[in-house]
C-alpha positions in Angstrom: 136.9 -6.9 -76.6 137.0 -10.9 -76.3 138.8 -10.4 -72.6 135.9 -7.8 -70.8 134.4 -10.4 -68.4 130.3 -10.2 -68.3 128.2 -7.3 -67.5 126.8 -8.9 -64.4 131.0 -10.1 -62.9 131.3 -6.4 -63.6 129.0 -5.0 -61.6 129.2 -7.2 -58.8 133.1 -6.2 -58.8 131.8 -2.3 -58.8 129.3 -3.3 -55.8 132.0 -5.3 -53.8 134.0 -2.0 -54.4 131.9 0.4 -52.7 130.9 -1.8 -49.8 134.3 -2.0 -48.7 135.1 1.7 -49.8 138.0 -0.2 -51.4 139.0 1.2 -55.1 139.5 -1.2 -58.0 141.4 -0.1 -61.1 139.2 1.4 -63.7 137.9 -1.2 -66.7 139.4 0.9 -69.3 142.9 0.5 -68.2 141.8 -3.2 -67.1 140.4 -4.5 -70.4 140.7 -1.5 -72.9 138.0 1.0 -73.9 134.6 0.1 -73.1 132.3 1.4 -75.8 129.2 2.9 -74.7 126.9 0.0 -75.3 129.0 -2.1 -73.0 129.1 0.5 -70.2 125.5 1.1 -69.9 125.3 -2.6 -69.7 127.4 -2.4 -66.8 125.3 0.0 -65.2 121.8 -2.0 -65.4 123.4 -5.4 -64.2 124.6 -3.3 -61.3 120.9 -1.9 -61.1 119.5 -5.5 -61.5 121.9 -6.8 -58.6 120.4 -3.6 -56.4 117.3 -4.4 -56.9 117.8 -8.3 -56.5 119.3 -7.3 -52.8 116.0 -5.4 -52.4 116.6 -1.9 -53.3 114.5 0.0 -55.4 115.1 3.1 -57.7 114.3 6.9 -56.4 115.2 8.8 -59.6 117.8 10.2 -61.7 121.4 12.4 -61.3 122.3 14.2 -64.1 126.0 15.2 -64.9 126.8 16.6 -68.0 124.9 18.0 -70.3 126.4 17.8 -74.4 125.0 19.5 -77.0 125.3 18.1 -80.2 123.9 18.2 -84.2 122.4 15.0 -86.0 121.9 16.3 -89.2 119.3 19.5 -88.8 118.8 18.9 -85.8 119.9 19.7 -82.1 120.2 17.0 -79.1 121.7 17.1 -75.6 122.9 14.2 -74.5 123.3 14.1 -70.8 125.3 11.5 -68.5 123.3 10.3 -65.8 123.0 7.6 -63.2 120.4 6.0 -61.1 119.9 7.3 -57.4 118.6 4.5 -55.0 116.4 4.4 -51.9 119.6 3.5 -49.8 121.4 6.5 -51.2 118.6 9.4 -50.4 119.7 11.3 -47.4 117.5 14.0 -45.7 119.2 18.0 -44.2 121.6 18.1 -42.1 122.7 14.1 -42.5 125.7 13.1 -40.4 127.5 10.8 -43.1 130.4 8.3 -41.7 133.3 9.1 -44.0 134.3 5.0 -43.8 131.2 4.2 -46.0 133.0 6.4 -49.1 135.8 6.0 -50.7 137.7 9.7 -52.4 134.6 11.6 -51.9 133.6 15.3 -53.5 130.2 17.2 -53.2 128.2 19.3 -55.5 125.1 21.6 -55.1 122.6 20.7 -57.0 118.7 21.5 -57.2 116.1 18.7 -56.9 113.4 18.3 -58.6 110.1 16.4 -57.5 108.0 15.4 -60.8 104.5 15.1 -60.1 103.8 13.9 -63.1 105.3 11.5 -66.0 107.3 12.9 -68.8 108.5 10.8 -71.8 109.9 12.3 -75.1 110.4 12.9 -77.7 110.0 16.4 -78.0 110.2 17.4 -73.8 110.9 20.9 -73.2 112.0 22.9 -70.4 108.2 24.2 -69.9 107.1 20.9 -70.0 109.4 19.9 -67.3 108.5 22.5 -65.4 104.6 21.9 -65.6 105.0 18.7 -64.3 107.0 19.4 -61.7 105.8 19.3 -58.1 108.4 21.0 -56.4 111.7 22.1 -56.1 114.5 21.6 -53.7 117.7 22.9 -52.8 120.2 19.5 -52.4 123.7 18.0 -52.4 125.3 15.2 -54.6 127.6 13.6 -53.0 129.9 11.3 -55.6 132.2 8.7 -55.3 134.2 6.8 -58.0 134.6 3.1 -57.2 137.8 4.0 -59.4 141.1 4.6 -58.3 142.4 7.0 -60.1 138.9 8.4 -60.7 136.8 7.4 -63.5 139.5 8.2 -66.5 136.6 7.8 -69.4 133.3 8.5 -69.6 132.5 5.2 -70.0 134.5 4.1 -66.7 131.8 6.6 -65.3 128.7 5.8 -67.0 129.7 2.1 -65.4 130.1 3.1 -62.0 126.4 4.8 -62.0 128.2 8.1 -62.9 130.2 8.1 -59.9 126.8 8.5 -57.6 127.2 7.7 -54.1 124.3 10.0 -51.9 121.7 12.9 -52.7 121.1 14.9 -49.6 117.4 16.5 -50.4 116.5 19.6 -48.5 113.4 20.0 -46.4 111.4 22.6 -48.0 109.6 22.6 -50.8 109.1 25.2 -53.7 107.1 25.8 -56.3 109.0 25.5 -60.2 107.2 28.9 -61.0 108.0 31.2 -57.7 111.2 31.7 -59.1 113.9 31.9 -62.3 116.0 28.9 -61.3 118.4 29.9 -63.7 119.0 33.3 -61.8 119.1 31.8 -58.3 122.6 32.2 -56.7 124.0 29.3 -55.0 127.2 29.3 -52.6 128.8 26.3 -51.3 130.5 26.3 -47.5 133.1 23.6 -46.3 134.2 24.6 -42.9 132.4 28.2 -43.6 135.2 28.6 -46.5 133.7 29.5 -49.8 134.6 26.8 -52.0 132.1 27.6 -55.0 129.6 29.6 -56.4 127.3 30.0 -59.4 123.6 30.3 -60.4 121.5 28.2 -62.2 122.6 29.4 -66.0 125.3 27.1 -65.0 123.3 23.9 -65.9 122.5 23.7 -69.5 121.9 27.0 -69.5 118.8 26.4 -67.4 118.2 23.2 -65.1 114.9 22.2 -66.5 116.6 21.7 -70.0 119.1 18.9 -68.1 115.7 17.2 -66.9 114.2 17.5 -70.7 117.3 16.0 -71.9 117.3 13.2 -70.0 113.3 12.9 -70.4 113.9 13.2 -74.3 116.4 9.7 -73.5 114.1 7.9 -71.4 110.6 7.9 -69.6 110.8 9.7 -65.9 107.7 8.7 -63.6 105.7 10.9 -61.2 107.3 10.4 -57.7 110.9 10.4 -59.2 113.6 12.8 -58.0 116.1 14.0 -60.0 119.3 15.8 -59.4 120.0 18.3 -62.0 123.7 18.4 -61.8 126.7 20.8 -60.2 126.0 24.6 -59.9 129.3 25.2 -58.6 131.9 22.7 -58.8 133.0 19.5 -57.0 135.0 19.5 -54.1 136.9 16.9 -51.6 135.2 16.2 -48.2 137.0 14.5 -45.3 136.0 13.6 -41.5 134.6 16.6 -39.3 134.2 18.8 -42.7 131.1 21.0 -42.2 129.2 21.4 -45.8 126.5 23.8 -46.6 125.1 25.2 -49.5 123.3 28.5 -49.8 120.7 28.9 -52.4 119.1 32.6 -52.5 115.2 32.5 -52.2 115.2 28.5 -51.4 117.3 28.1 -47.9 119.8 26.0 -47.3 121.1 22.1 -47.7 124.0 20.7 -44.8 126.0 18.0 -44.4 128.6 16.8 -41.8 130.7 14.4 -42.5 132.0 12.3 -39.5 
């Protein structure tokens, strides 16, 4: 692809993007397919330029998890992005709707590690043994794309669409409760707009975390969002979100 300008004039297009919540064409249609090499490439210069400007990295969010065979053997590959210090919201955030762009929110859980985890070979019980805590929590994503991320590779680009993670405020233990039996409802307005239970992510969310562990060291202290329990949905000015997660409270967001 002799015409795909540098990683770095990439990312600084992506960054100008969301700063003036103004969408850019995605690179696919721009310059042709990106391959997955060049996309991730994209995504650290746009991590190097963030950190340059003095921001500094929080964790991980997790989209989808793909299970696939290499020979014998099993893997999930999950999609992921980096979440920022300047994109960690606490409950009940007001969020000013001129900072996005063509916004949607997802419930997710949150998990705390308190301790590293590197692969290979990171299971779910690992991830749960070093995990410090658990928290119910919103993603809130964002494609810098107009229309919306048509590839995954547009997506791994743009940080996989990541724009905020609201975190709740309470805290819970990974072993008070089957996370992948824990009900979750999501409220716009105090209209249902989803539902679902943990099962929904990889079949468990600790497996989404040992996927991406089994890809790539994760550090004590880091966050990481696990991915949607039940669905994505639009948000506009004065919508009232909140998300309902039996045994672990709640997680709200308005939207000004």
């Amino acid at each position: 692809m002799a015409n795909l300008p540098a990683p770095r004039d990439l990312a600084a297009v992506l960054i100008e993007a969301a700063d003036r919540a103004a969408p850019i064409a995605p690179f696919s249609s721009e310059y042709g397919p990106l391959s997955p090499e060049q996309a991730a490439a994209i995504r650290e210069a746009w991590l190097n330029l963030k950190m340059a400007a003095g921001h500094r990295v929080a964790g991980r969010k997790i989209g989808a998890v793909h299970r696939k065979w290499r020979g014998h053997a099993q893997v999930m590959d999950p999609g992921w992005g980096y979440i920022l210090d300047s994109t960690l919201l606490v409950d009940a955030t007001e969020l000013p709707f001129s900072h996005l762009i063509q916004p949607r929110v997802e419930a997710e859980f949150a998990f705390l590690l308190g301790r590293d985890l590197a692969g290979p070979g990171v299971t779910a019980a690992h991830v749960i043994a070093a995990t410090a805590g658990l928290c119910a929590a919103f993603e809130v994503i964002d494609s810098r794309f107009r229309p919306k991320a048509p590839t995954a590779e547009d997506s791994l680009a743009d940080n996989g669409s990541h724009a905020y993670a609201v975190i709740g405020s309470r805290l819970f233990s990974p072993f008070e409760r089957d996370l992948a039996a824990v009900n979750v409802r999501l409220e716009i307005n105090s209209e249902v707009k989803g539902h679902g239970t943990g099962a929904n992510i990889a079949g468990h969310p600790a497996h989404a975390v040992a996927a991406l562990a089994n890809q790539q060291p994760l550090r004590a202290g880091d966050i990481l969002l696990t991915g949607s329990v039940a669905g994505a949905y639009h948000i506009q000015p004065g919508d009232q979100v909140r998300a309902y997660f039996d045994g672990m409270g709640t997680v709200s967001l308005d939207v000004e």
